[in-house]
mmCIF file of the N, C-alpha and C atoms, coordinates in Angstrom:
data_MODEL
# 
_entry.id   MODEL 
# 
loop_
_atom_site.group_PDB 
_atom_site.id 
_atom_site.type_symbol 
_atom_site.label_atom_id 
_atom_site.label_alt_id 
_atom_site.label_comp_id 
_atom_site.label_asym_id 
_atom_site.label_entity_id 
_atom_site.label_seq_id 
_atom_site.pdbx_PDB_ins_code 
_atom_site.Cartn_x 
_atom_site.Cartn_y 
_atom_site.Cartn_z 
_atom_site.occupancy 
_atom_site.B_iso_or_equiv 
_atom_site.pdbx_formal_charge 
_atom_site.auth_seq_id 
_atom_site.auth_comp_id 
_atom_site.auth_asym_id 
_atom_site.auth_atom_id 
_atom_site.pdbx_PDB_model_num 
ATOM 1   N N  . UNK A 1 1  ? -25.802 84.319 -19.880 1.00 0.00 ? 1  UNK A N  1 
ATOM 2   C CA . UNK A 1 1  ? -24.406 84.446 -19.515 1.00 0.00 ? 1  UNK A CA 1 
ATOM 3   C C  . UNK A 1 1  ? -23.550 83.584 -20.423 1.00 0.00 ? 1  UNK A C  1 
ATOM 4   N N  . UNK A 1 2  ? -22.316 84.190 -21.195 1.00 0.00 ? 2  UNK A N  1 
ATOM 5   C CA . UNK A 1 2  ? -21.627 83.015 -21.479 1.00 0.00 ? 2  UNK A CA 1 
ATOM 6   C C  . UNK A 1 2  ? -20.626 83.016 -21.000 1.00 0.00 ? 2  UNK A C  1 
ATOM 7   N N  . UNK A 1 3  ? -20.309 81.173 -20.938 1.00 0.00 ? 3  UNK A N  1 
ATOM 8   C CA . UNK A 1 3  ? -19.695 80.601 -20.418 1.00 0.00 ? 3  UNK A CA 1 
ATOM 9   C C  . UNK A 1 3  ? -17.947 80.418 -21.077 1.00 0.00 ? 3  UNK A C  1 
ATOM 10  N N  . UNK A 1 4  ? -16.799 80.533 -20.133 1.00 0.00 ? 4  UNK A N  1 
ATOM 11  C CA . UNK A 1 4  ? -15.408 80.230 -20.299 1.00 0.00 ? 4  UNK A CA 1 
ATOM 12  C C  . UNK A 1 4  ? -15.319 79.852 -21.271 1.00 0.00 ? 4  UNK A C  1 
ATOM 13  N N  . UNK A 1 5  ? -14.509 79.856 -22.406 1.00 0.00 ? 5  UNK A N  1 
ATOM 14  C CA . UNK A 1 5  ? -14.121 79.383 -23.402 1.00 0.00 ? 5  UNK A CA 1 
ATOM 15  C C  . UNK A 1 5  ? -12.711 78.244 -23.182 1.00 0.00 ? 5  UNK A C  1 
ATOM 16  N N  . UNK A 1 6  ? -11.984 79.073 -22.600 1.00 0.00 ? 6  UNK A N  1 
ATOM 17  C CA . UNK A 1 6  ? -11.040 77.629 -21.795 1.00 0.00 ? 6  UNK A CA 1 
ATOM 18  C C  . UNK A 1 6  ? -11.578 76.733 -21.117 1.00 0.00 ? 6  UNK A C  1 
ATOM 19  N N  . UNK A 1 7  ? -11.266 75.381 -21.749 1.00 0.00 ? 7  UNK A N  1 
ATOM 20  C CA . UNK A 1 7  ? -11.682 73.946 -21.200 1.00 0.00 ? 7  UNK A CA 1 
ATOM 21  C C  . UNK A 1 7  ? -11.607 74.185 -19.184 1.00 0.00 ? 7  UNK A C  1 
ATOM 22  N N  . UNK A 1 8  ? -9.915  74.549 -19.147 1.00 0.00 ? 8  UNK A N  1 
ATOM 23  C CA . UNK A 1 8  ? -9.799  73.780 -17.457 1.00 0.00 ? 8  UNK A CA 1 
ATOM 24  C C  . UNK A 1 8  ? -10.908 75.467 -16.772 1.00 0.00 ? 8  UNK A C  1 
ATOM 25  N N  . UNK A 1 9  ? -10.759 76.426 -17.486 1.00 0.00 ? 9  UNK A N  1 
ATOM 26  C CA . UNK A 1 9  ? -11.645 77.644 -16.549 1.00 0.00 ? 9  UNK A CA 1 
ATOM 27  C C  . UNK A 1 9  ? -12.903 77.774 -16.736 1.00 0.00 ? 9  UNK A C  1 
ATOM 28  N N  . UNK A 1 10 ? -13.558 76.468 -17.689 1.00 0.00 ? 10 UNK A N  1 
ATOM 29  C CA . UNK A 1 10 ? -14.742 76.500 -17.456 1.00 0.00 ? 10 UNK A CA 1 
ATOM 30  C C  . UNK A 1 10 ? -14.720 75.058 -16.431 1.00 0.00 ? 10 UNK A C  1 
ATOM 31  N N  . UNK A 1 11 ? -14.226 74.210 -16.577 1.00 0.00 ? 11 UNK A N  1 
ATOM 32  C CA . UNK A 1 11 ? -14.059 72.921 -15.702 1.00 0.00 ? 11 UNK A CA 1 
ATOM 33  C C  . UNK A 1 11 ? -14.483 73.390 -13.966 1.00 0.00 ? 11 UNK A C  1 
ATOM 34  N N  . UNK A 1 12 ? -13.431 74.582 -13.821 1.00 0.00 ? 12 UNK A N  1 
ATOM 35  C CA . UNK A 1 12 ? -13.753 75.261 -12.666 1.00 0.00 ? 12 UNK A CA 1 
ATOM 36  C C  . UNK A 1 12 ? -15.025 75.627 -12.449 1.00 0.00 ? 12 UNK A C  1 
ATOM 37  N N  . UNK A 1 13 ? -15.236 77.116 -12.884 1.00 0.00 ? 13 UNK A N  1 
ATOM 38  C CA . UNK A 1 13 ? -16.561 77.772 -13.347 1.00 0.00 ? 13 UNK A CA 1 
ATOM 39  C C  . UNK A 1 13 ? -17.502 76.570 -12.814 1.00 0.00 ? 13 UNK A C  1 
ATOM 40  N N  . UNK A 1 14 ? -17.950 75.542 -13.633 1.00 0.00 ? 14 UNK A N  1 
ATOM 41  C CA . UNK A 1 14 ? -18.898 74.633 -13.764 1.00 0.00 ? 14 UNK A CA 1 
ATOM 42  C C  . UNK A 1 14 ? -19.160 73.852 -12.487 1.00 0.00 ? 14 UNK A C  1 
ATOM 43  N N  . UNK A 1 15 ? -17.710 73.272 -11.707 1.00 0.00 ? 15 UNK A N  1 
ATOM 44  C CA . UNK A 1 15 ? -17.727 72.548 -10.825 1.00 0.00 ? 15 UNK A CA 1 
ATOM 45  C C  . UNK A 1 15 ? -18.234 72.924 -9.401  1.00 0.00 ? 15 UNK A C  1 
ATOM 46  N N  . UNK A 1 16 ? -17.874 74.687 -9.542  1.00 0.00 ? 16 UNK A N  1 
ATOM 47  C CA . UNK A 1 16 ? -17.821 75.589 -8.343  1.00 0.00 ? 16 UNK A CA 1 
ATOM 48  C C  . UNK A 1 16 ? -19.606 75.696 -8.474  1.00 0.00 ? 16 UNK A C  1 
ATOM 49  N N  . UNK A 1 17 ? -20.115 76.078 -9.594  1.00 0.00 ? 17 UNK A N  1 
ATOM 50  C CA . UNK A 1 17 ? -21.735 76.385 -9.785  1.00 0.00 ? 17 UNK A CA 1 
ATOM 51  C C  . UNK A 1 17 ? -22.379 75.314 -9.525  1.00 0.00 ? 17 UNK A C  1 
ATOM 52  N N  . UNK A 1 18 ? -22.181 73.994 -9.745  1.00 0.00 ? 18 UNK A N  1 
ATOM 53  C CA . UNK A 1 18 ? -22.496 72.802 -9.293  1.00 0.00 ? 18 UNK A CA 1 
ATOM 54  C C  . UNK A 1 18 ? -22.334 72.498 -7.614  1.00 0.00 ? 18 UNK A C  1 
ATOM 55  N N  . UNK A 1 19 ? -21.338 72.675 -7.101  1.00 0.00 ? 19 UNK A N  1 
ATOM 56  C CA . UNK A 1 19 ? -20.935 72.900 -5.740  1.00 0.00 ? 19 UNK A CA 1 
ATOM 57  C C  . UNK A 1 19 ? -21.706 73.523 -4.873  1.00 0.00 ? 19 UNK A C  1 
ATOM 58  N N  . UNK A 1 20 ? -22.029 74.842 -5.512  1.00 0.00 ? 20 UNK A N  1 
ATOM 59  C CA . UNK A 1 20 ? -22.676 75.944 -5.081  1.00 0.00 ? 20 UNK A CA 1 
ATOM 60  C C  . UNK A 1 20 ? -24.525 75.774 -4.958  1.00 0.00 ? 20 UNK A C  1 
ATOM 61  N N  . UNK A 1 21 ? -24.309 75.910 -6.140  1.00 0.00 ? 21 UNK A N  1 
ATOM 62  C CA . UNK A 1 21 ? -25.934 76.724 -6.493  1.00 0.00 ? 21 UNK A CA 1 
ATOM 63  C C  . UNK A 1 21 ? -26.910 75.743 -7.347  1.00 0.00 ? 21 UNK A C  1 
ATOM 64  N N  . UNK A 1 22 ? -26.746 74.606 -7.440  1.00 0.00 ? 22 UNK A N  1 
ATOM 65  C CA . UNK A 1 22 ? -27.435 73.328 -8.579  1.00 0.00 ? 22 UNK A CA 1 
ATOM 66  C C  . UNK A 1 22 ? -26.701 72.411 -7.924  1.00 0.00 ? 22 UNK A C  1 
ATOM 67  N N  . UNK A 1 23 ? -28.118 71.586 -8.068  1.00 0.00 ? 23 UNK A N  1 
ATOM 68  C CA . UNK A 1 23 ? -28.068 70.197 -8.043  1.00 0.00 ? 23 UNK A CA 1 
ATOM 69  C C  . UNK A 1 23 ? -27.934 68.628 -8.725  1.00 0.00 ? 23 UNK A C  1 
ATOM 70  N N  . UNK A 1 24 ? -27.777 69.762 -10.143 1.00 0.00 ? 24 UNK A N  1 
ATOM 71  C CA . UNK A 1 24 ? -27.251 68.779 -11.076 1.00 0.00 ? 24 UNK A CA 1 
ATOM 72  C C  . UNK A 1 24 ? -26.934 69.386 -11.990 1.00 0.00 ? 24 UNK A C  1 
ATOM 73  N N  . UNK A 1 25 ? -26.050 68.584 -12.896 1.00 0.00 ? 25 UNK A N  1 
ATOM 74  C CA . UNK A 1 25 ? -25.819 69.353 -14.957 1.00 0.00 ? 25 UNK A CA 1 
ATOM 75  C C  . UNK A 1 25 ? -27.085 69.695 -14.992 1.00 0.00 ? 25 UNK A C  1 
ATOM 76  N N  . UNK A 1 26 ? -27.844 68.506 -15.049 1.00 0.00 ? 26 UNK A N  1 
ATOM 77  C CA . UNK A 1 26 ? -29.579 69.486 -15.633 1.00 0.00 ? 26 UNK A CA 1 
ATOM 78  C C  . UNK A 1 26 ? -29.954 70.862 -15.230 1.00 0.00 ? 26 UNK A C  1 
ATOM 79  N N  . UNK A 1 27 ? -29.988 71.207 -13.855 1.00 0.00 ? 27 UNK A N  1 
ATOM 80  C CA . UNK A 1 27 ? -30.271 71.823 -13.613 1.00 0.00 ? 27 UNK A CA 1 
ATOM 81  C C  . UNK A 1 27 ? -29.695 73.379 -13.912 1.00 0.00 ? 27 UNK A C  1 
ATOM 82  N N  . UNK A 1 28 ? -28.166 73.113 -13.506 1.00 0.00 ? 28 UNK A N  1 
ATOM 83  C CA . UNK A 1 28 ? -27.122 74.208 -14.266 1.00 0.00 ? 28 UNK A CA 1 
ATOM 84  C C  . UNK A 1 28 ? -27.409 74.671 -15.674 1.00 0.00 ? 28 UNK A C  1 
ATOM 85  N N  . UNK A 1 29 ? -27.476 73.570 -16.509 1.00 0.00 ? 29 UNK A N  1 
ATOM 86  C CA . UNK A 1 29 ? -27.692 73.844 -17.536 1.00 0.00 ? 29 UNK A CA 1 
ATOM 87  C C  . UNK A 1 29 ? -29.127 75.231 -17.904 1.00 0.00 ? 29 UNK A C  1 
ATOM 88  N N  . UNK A 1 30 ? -29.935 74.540 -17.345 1.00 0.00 ? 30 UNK A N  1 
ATOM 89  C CA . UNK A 1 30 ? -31.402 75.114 -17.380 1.00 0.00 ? 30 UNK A CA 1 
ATOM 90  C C  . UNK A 1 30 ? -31.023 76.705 -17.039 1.00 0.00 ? 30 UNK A C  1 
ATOM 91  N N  . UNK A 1 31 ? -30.587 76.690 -15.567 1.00 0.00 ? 31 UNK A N  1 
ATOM 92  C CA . UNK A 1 31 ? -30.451 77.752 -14.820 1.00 0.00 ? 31 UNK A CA 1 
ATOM 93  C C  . UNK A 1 31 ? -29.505 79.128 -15.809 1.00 0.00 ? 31 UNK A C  1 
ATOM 94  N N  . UNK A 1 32 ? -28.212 78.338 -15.982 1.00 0.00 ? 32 UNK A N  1 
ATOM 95  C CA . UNK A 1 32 ? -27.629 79.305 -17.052 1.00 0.00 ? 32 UNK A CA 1 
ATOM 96  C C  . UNK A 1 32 ? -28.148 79.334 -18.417 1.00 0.00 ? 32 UNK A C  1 
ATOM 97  N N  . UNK A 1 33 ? -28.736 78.516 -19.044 1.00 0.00 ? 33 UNK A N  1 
ATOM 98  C CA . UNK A 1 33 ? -29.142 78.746 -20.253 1.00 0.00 ? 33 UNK A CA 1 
ATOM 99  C C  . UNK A 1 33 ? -27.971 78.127 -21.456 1.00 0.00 ? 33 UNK A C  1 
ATOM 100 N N  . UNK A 1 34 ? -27.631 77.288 -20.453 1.00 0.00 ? 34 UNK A N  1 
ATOM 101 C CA . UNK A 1 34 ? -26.305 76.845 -21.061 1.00 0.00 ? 34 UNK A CA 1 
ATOM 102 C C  . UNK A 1 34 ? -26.403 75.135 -22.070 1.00 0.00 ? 34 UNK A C  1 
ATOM 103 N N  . UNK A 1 35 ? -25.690 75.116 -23.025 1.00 0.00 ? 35 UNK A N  1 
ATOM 104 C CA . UNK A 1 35 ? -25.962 73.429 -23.501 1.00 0.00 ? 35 UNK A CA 1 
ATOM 105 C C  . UNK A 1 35 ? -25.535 72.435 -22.945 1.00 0.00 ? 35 UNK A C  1 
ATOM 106 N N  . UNK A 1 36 ? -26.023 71.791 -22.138 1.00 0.00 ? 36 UNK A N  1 
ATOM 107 C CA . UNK A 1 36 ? -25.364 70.344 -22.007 1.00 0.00 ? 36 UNK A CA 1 
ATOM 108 C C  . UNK A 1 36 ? -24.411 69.738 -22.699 1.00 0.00 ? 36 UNK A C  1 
ATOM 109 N N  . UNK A 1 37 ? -24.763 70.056 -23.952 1.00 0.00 ? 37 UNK A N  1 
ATOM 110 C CA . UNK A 1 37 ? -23.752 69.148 -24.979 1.00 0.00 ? 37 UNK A CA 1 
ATOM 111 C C  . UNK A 1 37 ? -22.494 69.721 -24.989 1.00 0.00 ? 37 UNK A C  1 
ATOM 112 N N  . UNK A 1 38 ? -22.583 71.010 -25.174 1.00 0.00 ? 38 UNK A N  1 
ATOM 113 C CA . UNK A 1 38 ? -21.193 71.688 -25.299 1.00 0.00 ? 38 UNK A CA 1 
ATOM 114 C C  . UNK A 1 38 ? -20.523 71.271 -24.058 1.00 0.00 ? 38 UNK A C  1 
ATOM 115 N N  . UNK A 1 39 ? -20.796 71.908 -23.275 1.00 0.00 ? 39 UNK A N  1 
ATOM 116 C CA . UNK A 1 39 ? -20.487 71.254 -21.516 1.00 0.00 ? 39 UNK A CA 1 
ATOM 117 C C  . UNK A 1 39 ? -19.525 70.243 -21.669 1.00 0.00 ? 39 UNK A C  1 
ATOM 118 N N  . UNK A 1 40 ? -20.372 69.005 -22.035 1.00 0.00 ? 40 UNK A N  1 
ATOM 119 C CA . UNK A 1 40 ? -20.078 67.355 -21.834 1.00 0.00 ? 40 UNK A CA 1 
ATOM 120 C C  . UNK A 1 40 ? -18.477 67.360 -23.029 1.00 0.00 ? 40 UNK A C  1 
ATOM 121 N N  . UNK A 1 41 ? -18.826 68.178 -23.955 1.00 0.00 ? 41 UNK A N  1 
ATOM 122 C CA . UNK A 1 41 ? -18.111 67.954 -25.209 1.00 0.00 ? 41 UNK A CA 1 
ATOM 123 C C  . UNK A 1 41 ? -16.463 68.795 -25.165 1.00 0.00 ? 41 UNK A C  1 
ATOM 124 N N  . UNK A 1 42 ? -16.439 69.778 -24.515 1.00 0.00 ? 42 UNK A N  1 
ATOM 125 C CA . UNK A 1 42 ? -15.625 70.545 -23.939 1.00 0.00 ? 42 UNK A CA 1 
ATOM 126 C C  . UNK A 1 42 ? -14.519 70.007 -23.072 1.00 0.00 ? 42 UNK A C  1 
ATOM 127 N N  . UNK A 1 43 ? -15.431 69.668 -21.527 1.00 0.00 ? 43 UNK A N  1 
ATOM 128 C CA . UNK A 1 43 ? -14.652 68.864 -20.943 1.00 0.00 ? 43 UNK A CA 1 
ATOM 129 C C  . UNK A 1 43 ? -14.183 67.817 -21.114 1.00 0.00 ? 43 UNK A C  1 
ATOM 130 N N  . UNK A 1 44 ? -14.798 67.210 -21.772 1.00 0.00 ? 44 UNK A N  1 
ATOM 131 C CA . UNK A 1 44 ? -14.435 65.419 -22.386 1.00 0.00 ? 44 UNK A CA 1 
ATOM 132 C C  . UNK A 1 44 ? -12.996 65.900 -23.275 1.00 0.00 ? 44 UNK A C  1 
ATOM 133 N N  . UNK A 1 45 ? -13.111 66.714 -23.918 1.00 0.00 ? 45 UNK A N  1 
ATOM 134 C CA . UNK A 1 45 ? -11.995 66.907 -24.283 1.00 0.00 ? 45 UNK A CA 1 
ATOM 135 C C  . UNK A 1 45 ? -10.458 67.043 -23.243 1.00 0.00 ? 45 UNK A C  1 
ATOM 136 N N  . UNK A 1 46 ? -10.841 67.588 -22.597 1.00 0.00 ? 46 UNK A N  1 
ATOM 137 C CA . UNK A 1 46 ? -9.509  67.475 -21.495 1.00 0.00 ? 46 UNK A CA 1 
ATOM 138 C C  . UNK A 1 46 ? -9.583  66.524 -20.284 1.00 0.00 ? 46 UNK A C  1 
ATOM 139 N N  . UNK A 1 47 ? -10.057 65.380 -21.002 1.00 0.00 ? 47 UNK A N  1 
ATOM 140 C CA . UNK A 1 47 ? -10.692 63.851 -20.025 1.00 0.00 ? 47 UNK A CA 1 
ATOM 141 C C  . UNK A 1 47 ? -11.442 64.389 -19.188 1.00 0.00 ? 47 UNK A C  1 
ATOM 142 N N  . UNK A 1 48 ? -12.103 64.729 -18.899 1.00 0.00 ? 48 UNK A N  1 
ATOM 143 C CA . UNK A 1 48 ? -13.327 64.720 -17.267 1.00 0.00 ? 48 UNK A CA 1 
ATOM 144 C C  . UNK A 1 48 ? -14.510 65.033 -18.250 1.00 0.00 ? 48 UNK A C  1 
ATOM 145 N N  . UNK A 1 49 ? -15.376 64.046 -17.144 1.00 0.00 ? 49 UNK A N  1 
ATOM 146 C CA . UNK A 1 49 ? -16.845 63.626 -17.413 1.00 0.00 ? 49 UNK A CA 1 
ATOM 147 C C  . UNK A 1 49 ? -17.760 63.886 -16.192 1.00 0.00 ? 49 UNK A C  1 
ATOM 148 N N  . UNK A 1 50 ? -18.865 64.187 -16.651 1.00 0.00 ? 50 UNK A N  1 
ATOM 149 C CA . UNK A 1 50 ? -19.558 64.401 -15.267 1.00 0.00 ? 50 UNK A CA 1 
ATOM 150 C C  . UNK A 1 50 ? -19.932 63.358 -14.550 1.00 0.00 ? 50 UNK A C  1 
ATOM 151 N N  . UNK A 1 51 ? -20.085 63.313 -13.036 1.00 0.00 ? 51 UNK A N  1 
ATOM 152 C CA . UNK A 1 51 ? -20.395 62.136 -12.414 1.00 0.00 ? 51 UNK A CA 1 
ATOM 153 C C  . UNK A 1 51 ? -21.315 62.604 -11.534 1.00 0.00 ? 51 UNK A C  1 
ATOM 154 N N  . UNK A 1 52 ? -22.351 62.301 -11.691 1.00 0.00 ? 52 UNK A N  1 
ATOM 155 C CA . UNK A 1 52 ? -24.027 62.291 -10.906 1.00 0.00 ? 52 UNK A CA 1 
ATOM 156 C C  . UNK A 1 52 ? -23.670 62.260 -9.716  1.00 0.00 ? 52 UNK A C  1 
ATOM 157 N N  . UNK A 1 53 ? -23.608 61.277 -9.169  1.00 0.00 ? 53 UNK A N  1 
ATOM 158 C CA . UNK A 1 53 ? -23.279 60.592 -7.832  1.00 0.00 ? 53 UNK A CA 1 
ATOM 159 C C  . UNK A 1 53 ? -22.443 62.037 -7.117  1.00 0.00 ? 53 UNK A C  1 
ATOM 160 N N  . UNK A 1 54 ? -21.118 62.603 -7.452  1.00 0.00 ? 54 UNK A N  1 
ATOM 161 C CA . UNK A 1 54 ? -20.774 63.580 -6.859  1.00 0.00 ? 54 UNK A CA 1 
ATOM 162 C C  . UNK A 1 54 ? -21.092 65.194 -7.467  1.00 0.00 ? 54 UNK A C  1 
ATOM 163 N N  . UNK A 1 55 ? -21.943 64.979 -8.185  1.00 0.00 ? 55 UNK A N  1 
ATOM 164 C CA . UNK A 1 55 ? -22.152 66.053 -9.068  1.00 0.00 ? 55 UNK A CA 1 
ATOM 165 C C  . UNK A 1 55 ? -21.474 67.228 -9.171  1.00 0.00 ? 55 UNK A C  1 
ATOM 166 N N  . UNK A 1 56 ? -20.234 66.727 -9.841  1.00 0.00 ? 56 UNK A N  1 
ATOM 167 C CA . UNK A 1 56 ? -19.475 66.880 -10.296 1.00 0.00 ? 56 UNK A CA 1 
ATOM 168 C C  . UNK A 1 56 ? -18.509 66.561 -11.713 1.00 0.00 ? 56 UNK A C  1 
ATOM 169 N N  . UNK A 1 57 ? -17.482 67.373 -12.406 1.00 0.00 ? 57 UNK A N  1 
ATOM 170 C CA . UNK A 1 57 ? -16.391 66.789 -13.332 1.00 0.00 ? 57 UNK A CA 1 
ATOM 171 C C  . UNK A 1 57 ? -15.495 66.136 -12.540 1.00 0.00 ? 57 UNK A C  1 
ATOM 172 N N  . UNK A 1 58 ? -15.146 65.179 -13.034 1.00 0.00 ? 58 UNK A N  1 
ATOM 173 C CA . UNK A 1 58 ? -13.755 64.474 -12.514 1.00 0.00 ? 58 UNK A CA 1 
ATOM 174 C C  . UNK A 1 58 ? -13.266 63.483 -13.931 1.00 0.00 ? 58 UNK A C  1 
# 
């Protein structure tokens, strides 16, 4: 699957699949087939970082 190309509609996308269906970036990642890095690198760009603890961007 690929993923949003807009920062804040993948921010969503990501947060809601995290919310949802995974229990962590790792796992999301795995599950979609998706990069971590891009992920991290994307959002960091429009300030939010992932935070374990709520597994979640904020």
């Amino acid at each position: 699957m690929e993923l949003p190309n807009d920062p804040m509609i993948l921010l969503s996308y990501i947060n809601t699949q995290l919310r949802d269906n995974y229990a962590s970036l790792d796992d999301l990642c795995a599950g979609l087939g998706a990069s971590r890095e891009m992920i991290l690198k994307k959002l960091a760009a429009v300030d939010y970082e992932y935070d374990r603890e709520k597994n979640a961007f904020v």
